[in-house]
C-alpha positions in Angstrom: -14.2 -1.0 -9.1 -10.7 -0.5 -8.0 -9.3 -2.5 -4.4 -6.6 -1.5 -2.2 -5.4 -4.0 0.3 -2.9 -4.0 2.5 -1.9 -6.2 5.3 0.7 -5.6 8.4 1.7 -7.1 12.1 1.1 -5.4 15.0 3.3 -7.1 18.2 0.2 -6.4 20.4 -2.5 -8.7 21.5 -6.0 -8.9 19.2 -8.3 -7.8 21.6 -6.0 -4.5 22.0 -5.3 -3.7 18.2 -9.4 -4.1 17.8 -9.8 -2.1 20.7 -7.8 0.9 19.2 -10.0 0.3 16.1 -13.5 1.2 18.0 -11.9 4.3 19.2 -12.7 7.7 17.6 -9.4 9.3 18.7 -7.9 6.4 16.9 -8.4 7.7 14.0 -7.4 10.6 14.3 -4.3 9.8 15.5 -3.2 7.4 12.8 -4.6 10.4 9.5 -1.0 11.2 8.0 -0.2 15.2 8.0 -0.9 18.1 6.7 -4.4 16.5 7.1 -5.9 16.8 10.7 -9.5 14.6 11.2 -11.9 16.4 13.4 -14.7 14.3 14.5 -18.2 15.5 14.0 -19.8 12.1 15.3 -18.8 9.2 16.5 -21.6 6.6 17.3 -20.3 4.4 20.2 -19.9 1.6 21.1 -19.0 0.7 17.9 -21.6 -1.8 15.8 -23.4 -2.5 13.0 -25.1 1.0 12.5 -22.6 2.9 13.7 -22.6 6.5 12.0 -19.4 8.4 12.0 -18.7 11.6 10.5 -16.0 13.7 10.5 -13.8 16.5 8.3 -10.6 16.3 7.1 -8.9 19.7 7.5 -6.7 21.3 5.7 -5.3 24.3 8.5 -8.2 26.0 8.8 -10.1 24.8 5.7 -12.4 21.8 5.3 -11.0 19.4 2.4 -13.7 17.4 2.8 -17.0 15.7 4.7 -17.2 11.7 5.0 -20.0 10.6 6.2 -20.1 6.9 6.7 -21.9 4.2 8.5 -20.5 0.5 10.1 -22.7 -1.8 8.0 -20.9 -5.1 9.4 -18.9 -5.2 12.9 -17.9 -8.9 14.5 -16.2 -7.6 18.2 -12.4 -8.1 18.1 -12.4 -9.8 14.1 -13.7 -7.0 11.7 -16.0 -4.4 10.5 -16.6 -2.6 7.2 -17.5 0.8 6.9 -19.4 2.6 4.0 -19.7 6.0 2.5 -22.8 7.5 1.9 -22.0 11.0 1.1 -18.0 12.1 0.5 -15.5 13.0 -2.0 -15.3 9.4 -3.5 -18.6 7.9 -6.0 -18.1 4.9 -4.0 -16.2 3.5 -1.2 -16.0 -0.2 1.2 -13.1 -0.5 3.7 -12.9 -3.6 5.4 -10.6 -3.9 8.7 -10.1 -7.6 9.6 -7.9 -8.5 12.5 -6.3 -11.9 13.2 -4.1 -13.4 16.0 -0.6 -14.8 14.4 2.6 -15.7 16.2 4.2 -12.3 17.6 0.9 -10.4 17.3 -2.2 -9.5 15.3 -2.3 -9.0 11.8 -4.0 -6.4 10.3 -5.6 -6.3 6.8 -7.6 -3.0 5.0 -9.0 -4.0 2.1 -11.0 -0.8 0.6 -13.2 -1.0 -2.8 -13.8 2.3 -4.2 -15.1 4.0 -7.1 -13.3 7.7 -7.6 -15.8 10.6 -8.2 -15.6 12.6 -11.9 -16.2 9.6 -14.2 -13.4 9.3 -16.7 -11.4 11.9 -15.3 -11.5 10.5 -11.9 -10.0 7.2 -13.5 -6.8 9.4 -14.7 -7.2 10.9 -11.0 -6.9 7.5 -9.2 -3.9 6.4 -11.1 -2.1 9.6 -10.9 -3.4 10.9 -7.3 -5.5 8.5 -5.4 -3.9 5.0 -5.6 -0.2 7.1 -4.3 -2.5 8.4 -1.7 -4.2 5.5 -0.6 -0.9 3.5 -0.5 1.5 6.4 1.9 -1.8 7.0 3.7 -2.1 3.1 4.6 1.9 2.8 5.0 1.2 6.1 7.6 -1.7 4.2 9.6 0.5 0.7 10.1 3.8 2.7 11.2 1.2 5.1 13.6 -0.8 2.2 14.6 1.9 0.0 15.3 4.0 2.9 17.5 0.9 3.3 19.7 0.4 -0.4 20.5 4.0 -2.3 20.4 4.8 0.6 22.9 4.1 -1.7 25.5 5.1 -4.9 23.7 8.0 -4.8 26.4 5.1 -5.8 28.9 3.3 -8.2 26.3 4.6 -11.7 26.6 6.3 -12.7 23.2 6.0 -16.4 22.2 9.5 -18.0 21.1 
């Protein structure tokens, strides 16, 4: 099964970055264009058995359904969230967030099968795995410009 990971600092407190994690607008906010996420549901708070569904749009047109559930969630450390119905076979993303000097770091790490068998292999390393990486590049730059706006106000260790 292919992996994606990815890890990045945020100069905001833990508690803060995880916080912006739980939130559905979050995600919205951090979805790279043309795409636009419109949440269908949004079970909160956030925990183990947590549904969320939303579509990704396209303008006016649905690209796509994901339906997914929290299956593990440990407040302000991680959670992992799993497809059950999509446009991928398979798919496991696991957010973890730790406290480091300057910040919080940030890790994805997201285990996937793509959909159309053989094809889809040619698919991921043509389409998908580009994808995944500018989509993940977009969410750190997005998720860091929301939080380190106040990193003025955060103190910084020397």
């Amino acid at each position: 099964m292919p992996v994606f990971e990815q890890s990045f600092l945020v100069r905001a407190p833990l508690g803060e970055v995880a916080a912006f994690h739980d939130e559905a607008a979050s995600l919205a906010a951090i979805t790279p264009p043309p795409i636009k996420v419109k949440v269908i549901r949004f079970d909160a708070p956030v925990r183990a058995g947590s549904r969320v569904i939303f579509r990704l749009m396209l303008g006016p047109f649905t690209v796509a359904t994901w339906d997914g559930e929290i299956v593990a969630y440990e407040p302000g450390a991680s959670f992992r969230d799993v497809l059950h119905r999509g446009p991928f076979e398979r798919w496991s993303h696991t957010h973890t967030f730790a406290a480091k000097a300057g910040g919080t770091q940030v890790t994805d790490r997201v285990e996937y099968e793509p959909p159309f068998g053989f094809i889809g292999k040619i698919v991921d390393f043509v389409f998908i795995r580009p994808s995944l990486r500018f989509m993940f590049w977009y969410r750190a730059r997005r998720t860091r410009r929301r939080l380190e706006r106040r990193a003025a106000l955060w103190p910084q260790s020397s």
